[in-house]
Rosetta silent file (secondary structure, phi, psi, omega in degrees, C-alpha in Angstrom):
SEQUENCE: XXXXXXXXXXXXXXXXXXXXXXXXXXXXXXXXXXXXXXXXXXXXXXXXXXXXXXXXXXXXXXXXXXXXXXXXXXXXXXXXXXXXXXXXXXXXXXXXXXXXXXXXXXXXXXXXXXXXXXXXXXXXXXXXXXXXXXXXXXXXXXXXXXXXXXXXXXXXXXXXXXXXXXXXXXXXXXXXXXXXXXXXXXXXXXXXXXXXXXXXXXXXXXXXXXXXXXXXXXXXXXXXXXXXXXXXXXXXXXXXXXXXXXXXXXXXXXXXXXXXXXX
SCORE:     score description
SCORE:     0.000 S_00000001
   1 L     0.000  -39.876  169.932  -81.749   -8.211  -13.971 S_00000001
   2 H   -46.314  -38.992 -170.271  -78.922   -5.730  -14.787 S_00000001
   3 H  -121.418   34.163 -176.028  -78.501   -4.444  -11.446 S_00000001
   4 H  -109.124  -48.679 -158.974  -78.964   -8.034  -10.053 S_00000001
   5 H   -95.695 -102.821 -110.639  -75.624   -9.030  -11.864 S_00000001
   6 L   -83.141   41.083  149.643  -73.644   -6.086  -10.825 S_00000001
   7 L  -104.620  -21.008 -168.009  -74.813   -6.440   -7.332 S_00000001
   8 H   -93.476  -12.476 -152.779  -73.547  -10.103   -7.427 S_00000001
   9 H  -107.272  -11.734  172.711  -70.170   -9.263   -9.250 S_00000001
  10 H   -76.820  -33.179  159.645  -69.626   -6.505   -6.622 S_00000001
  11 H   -48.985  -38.558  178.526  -70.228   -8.945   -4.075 S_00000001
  12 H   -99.173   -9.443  135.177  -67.418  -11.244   -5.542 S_00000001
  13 H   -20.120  -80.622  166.362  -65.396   -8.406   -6.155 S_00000001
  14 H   -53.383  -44.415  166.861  -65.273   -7.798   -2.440 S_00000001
  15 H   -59.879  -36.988  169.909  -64.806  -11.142   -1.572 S_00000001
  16 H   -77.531  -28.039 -172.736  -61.757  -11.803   -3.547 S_00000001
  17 H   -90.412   -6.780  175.990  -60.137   -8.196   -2.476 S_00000001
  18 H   -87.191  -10.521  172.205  -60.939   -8.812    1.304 S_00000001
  19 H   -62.942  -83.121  174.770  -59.248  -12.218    0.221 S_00000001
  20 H   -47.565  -49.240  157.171  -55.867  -10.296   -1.234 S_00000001
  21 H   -32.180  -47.808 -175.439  -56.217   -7.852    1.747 S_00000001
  22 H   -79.869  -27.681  162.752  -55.503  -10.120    4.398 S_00000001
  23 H   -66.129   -9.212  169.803  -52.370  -10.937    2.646 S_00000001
  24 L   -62.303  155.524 -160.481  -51.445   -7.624    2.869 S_00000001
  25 L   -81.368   89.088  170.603  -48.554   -6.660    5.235 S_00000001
  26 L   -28.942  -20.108 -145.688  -50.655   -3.857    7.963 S_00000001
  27 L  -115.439  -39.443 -174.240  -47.329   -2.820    8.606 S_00000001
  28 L   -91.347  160.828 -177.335  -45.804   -2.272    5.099 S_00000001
  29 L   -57.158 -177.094 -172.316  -46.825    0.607    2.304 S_00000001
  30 E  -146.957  127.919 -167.427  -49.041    0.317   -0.186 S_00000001
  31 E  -131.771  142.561 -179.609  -48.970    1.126   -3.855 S_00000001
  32 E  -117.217  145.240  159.183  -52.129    0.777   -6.724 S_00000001
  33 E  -145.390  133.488 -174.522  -50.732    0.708  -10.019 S_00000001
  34 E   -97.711 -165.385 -179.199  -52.702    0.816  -13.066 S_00000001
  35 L    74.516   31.706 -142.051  -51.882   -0.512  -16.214 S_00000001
  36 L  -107.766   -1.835 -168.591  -49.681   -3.394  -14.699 S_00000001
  37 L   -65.916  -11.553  168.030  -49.823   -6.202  -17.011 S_00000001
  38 L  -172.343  174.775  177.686  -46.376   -5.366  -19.039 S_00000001
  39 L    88.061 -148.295 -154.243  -43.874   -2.445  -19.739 S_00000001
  40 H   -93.763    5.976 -175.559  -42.979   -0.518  -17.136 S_00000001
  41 H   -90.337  -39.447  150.287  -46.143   -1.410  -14.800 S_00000001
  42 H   -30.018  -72.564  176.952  -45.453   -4.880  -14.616 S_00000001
  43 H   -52.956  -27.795  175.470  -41.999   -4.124  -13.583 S_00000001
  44 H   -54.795  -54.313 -179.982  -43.335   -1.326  -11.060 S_00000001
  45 H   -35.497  -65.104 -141.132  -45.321   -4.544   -9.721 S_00000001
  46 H   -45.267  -57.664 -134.767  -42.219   -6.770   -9.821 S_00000001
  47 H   -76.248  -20.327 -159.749  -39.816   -4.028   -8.153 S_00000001
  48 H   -87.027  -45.956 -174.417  -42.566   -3.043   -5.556 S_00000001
  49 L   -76.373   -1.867  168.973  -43.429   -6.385   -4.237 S_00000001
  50 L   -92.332  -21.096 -178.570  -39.955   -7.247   -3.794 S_00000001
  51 L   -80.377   -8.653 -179.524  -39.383   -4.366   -1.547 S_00000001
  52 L    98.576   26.522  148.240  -42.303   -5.855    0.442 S_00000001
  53 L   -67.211  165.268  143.075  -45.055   -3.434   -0.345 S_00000001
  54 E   -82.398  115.471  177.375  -48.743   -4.359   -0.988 S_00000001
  55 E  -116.845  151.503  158.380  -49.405   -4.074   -4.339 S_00000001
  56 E   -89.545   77.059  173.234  -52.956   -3.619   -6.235 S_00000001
  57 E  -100.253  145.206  173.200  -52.130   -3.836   -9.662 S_00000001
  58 E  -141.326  158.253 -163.772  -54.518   -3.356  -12.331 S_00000001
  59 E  -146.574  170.411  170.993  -55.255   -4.026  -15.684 S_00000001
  60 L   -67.752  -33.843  178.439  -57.985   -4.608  -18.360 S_00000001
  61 L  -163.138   92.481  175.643  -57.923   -8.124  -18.569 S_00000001
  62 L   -44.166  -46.358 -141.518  -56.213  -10.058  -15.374 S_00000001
  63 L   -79.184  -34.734  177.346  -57.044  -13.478  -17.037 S_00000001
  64 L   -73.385   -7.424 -161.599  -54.572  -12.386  -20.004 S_00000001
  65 L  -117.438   61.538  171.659  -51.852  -11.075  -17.846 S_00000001
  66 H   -23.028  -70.824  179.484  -49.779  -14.207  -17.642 S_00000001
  67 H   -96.252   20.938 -165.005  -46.871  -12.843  -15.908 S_00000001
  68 H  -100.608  -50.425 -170.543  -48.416  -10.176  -13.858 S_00000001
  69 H   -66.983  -17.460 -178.876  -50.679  -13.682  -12.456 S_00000001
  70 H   -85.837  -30.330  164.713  -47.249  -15.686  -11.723 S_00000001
  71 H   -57.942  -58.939 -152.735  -46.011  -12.547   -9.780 S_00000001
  72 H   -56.556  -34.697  177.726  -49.284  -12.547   -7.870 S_00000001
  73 H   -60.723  -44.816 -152.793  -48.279  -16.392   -7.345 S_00000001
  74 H  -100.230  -20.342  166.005  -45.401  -15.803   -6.111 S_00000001
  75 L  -109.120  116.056  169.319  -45.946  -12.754   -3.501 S_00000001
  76 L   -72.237   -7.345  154.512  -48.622  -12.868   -1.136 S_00000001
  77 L   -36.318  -44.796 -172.088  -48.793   -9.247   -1.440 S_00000001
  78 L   -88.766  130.915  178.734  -49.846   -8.912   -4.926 S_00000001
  79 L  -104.183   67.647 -166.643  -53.682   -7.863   -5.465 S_00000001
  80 L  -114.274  145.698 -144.516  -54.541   -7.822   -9.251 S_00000001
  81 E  -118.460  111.142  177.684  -57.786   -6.315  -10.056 S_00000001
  82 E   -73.893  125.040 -169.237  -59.323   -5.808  -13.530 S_00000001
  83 L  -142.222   80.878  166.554  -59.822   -2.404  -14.032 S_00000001
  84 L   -58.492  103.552 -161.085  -60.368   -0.223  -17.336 S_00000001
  85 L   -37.158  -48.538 -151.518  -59.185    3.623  -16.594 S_00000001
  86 L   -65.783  -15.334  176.098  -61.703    4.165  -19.112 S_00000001
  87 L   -99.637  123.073  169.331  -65.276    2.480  -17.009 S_00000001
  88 L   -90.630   -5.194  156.277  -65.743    4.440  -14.543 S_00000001
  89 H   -69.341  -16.909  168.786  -67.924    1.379  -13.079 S_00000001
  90 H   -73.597  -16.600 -173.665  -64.551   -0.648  -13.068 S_00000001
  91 H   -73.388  -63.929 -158.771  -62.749    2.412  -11.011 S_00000001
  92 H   -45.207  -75.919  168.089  -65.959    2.514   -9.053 S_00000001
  93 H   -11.001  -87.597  162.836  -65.782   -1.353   -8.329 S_00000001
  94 H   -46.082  -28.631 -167.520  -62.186   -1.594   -7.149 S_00000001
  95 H   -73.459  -45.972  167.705  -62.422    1.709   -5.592 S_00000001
  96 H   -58.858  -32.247 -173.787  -65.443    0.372   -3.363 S_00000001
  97 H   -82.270  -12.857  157.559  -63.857   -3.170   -2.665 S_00000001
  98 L  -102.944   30.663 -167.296  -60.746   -1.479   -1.323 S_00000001
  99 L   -69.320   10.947 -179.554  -62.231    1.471    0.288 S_00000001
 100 L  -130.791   30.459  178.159  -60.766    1.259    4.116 S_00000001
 101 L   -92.564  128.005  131.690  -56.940    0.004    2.054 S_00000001
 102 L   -52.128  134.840 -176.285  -54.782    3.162    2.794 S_00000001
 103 L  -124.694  121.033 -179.719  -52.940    3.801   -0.404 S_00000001
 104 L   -79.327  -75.052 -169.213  -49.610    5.292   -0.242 S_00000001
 105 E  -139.690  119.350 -165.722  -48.793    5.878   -3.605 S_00000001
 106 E   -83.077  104.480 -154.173  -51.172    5.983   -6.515 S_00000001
 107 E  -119.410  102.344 -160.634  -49.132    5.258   -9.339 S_00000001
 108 E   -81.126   87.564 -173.645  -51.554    6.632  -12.920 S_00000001
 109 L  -123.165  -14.090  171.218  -49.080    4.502  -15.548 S_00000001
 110 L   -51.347  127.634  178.309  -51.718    3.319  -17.489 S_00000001
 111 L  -159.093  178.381  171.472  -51.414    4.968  -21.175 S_00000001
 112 L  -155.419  127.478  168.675  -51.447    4.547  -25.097 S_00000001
 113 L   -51.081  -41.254  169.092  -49.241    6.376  -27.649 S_00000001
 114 L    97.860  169.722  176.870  -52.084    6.142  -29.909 S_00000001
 115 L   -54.730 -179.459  144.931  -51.993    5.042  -34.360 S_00000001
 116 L   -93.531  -45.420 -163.017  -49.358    8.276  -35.650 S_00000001
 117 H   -24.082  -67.980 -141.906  -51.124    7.836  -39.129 S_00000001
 118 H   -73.513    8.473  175.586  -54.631    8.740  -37.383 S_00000001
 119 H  -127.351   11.568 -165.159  -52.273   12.126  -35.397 S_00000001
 120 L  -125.997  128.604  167.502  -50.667   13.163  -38.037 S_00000001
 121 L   -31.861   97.830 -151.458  -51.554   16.447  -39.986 S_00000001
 122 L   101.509   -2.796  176.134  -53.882   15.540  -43.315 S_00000001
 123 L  -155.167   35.013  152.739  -55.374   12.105  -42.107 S_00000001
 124 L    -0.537   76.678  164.340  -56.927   13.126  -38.885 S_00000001
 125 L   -91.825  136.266 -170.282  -59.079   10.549  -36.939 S_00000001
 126 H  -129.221   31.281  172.980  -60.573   12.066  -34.523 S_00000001
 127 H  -100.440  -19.075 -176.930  -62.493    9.005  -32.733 S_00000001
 128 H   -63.343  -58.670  176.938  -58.643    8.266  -32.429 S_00000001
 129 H   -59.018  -47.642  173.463  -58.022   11.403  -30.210 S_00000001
 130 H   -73.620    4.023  168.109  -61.083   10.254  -27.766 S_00000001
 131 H   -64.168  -73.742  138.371  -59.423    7.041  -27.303 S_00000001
 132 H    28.468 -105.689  144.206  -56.575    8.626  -26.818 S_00000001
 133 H   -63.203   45.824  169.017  -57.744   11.231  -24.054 S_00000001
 134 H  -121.767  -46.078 -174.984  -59.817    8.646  -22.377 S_00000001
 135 H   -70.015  -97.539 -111.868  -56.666    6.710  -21.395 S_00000001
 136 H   -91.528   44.918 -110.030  -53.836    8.854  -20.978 S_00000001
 137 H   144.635  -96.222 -175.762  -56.449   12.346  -19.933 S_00000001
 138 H   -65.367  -45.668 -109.211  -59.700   10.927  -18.019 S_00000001
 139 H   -77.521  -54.291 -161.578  -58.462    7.520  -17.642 S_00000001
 140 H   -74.068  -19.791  148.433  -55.701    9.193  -14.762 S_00000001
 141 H   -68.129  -37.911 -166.535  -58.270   11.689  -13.017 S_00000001
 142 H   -54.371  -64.386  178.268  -60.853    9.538  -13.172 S_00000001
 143 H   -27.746  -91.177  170.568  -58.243    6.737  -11.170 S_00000001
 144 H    10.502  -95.509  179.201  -57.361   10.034   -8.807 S_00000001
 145 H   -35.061  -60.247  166.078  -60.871   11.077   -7.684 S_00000001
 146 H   -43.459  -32.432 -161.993  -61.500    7.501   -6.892 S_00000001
 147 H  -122.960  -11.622  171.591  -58.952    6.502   -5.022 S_00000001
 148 H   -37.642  -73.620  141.911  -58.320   10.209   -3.216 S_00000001
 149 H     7.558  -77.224  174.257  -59.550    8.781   -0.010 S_00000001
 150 H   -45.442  -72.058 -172.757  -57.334    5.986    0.341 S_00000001
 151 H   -50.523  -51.956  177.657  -54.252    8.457   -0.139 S_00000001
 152 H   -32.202  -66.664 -142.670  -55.719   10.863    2.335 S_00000001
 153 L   -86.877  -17.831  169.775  -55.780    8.395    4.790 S_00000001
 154 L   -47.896  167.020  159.131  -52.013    6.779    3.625 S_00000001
 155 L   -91.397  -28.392 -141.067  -48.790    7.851    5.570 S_00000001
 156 L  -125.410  -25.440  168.653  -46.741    8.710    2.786 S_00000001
 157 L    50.852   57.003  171.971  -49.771   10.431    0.616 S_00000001
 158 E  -139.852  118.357  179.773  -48.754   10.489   -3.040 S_00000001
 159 E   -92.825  132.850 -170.779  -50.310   10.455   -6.339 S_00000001
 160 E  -137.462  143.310 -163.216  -47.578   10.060   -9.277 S_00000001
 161 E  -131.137  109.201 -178.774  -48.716   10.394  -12.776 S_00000001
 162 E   -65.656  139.251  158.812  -46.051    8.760  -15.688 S_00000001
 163 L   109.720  177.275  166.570  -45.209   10.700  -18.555 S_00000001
 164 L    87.031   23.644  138.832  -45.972   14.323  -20.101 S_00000001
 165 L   -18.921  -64.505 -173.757  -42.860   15.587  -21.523 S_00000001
 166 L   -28.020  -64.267 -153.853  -44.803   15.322  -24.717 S_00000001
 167 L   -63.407   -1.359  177.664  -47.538   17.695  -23.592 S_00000001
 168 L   -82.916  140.114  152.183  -44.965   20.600  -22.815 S_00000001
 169 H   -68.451   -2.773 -172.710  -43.889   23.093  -25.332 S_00000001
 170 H   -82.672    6.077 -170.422  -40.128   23.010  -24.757 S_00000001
 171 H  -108.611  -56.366 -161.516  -40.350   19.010  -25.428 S_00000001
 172 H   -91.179    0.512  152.590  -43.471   18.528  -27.672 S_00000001
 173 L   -89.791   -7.981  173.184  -43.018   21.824  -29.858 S_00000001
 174 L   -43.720   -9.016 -155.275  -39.388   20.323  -30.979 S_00000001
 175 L   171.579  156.388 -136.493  -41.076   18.196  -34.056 S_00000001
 176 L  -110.764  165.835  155.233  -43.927   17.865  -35.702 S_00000001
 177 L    62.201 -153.454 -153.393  -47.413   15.531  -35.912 S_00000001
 178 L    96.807  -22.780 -135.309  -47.802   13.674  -32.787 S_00000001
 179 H   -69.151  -20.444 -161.253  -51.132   15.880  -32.038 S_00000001
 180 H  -100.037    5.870 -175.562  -53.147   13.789  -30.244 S_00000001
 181 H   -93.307  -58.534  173.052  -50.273   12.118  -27.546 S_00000001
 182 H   -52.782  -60.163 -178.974  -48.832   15.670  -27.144 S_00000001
 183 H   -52.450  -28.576 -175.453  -52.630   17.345  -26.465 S_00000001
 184 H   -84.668  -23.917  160.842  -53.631   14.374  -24.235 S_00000001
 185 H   -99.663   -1.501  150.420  -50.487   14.916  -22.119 S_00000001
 186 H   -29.946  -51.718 -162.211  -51.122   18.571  -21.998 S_00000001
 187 H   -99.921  -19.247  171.760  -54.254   18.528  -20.575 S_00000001
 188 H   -43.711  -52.376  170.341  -52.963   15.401  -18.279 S_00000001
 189 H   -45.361  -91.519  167.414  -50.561   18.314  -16.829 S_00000001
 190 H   -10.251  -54.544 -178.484  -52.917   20.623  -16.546 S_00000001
 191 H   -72.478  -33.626  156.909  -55.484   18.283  -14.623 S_00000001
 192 H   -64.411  -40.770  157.962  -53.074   16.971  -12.242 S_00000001
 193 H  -108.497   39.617 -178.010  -51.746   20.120  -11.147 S_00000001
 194 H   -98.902  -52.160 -164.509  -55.166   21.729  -11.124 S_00000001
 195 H   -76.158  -26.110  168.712  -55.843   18.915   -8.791 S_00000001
 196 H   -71.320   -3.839  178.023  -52.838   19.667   -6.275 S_00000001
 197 H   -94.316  -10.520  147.833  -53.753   22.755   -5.453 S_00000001
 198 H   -62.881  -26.626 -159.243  -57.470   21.187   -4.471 S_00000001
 199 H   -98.072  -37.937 -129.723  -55.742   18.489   -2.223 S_00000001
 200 H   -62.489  -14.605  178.086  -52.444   20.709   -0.620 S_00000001
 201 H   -85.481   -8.648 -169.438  -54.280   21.085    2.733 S_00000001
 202 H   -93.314    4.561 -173.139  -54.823   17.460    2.920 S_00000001
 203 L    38.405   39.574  174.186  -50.877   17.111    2.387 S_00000001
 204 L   -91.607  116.987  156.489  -51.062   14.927   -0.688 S_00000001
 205 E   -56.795  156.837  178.763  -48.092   15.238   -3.088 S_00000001
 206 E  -147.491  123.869  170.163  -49.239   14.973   -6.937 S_00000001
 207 E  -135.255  157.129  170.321  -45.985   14.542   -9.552 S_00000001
 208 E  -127.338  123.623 -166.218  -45.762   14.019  -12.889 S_00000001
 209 E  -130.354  138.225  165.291  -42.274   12.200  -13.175 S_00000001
 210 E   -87.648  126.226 -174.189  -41.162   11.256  -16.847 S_00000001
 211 L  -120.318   58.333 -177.562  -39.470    8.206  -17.069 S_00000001
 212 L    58.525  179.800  156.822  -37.474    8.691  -20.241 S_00000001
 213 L   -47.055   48.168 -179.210  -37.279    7.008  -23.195 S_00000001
 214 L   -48.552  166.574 -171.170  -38.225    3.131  -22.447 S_00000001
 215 L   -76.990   -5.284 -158.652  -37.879    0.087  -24.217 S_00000001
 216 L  -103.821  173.294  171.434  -41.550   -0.603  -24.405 S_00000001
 217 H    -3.556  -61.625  156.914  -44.401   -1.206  -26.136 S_00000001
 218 H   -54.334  -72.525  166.518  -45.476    2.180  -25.790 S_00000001
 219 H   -41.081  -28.113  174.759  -42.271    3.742  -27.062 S_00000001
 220 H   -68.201  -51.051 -170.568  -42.172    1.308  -29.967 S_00000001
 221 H   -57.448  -13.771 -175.076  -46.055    2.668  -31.166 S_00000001
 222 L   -83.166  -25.359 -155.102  -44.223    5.931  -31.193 S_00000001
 223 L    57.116   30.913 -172.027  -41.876    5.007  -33.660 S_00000001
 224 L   -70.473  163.415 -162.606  -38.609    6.033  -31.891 S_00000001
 225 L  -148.849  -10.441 -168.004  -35.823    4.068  -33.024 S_00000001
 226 L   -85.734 -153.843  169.045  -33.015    5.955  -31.466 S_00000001
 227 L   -58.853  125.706 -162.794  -31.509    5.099  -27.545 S_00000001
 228 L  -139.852  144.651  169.120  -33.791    3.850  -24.830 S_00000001
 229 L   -73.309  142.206  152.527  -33.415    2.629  -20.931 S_00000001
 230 L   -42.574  159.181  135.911  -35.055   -0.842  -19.701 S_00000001
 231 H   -39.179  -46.509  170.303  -38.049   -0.866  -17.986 S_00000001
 232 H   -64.999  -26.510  170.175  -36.283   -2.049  -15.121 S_00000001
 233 H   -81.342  -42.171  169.724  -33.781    0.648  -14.996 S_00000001
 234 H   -60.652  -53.678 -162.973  -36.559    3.230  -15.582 S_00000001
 235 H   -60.388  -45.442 -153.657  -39.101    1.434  -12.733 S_00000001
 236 H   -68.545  -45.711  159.833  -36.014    1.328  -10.527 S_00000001
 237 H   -33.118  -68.988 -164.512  -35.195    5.480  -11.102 S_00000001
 238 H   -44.337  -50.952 -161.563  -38.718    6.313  -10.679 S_00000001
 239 H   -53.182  -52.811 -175.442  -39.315    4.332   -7.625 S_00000001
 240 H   -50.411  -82.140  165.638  -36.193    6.080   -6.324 S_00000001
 241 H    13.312  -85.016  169.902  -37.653    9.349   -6.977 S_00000001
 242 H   -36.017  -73.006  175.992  -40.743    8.981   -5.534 S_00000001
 243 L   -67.143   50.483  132.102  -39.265    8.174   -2.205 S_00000001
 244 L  -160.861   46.635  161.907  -37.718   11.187   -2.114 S_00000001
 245 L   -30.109  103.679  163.970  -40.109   13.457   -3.323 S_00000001
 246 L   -85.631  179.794 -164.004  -39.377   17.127   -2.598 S_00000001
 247 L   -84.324  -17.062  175.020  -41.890   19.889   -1.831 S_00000001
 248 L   -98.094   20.618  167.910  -40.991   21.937   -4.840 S_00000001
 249 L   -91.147  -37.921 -161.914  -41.899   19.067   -6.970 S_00000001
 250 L   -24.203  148.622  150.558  -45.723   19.191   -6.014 S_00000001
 251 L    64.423    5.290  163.491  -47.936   19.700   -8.875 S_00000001
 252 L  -129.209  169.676  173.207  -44.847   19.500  -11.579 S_00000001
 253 E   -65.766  152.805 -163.027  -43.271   17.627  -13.889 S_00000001
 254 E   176.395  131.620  179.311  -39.918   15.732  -13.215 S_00000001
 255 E   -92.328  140.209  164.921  -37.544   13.818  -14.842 S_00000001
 256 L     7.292  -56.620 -164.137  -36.369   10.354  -13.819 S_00000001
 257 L   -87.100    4.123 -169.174  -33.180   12.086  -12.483 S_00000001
 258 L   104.910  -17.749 -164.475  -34.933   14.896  -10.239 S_00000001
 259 E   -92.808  162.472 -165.995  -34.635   17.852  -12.829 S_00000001
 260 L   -78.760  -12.859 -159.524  -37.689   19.960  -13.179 S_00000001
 261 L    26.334  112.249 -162.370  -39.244   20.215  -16.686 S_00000001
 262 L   -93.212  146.497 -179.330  -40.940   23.927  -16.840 S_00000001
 263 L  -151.893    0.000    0.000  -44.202   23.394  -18.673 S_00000001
């Protein structure tokens, strides 16, 4: 019975993304972003579908994602797909109902700051740290691996992974507690540029671009209190960025503005 219903929900899966497919533009790029339902992935959506890509954006719960569904209204472009980094039958799902979509640029923005209490030295939780690494750790290899294919087969070939200042020491030895959003963007570094040096003959870029100190959600959970960019100012950097990735970025970190972060 089990493998009855997920034969039927992949079936309806497919049907709705060969649905969202045909609005896509054959002619224009293509960007998956997870995490899109607010912050700065919502605005990646916003910023993307106004330049006239196709976007996939996904999230955990579409039906809940108010203004991520009024964009979708409002572009025929916009694909949005429920997808938890963290199932790897939800990757799996999405990955199979767009498998022949060329993906230009795979943009791994899904994340969580995490409690501090439950990261902070003396009150440990450590079911807190696999949450934690499941998002901001598996959740953006897993996404990768899946979706590798697609980029292969893109023109523009690039996987960009937000964030991991933290995980460096010249950022994330500065101050104290923190442990499990600095280890979880550690090993994010690590895994991503572990993975460009598997891909580099296939001539896929891999970045890790930091996009400063944002206004959002995330940044609030952190408890910073001092000066922060919009989202919109931040989406609008990054984006810039991206298209004009250089070759000594592969496989490193980079800030919003182009400079290199040594990690």
């Amino acid at each position: 019975m089990k493998k009855l219903l997920i034969a039927l929900y992949l079936i309806l899966l497919n049907c709705y993304s060969i649905e969202a497919e045909a609005a896509f533009d054959p002619i224009s790029p293509t960007v998956l972003i997870t995490g899109s339902n607010r912050g700065l992935g919502l605005e990646f959506s916003r910023q993307y579908a106004a330049a006239n890509w196709n976007v996939i954006a996904t999230c955990r719960n579409p039906k809940k994602a108010k203004e991520l569904q009024l964009l979708a209204e409002e572009y025929n472009q916009v694909a949005v797909e429920k997808m938890d980094v963290t199932s790897q039958s939800e990757v799996d799902l999405v990955a199979s109902a767009y498998h022949d979509q060329p993906i230009d640029v795979l943009l791994n923005n899904a994340g969580i700051y995490g409690v501090i209490e439950k990261q902070t030295l003396g009150t440990f939780d450590f079911e807190e740290l696999k949450r934690v690494f499941d998002v901001n750790t598996i959740g953006s290899l897993r996404v990768s691996e899946a979706f590798l294919e697609n980029v292969k087969s893109s023109d523009q070939k690039k996987i960009i992974s937000l964030g991991g200042g933290m995980g460096t020491p010249t950022i994330g030895g500065m101050f104290g507690g923190h442990y499990f959003m600095k280890m979880s963007k550690a090993a994010h570094l690590s895994a991503m540029g572990t993975m460009q040096a598997d891909v580099e003959e296939a001539g896929i870029i891999i970045t890790m671009i930091s996009p400063g100190r944002v206004d959002t959600q995330l940044m609030r959970d952190s408890g910073w209190t001092g000066k922060s960019i919009s989202a919109e100012k931040s989406a609008s950097l990054v984006i810039s960025l991206i298209e004009r990735l250089e070759p000594e970025m592969k496989g490193r970190l980079v800030m919003y503005n182009g400079m290199i972060i040594p990690w």
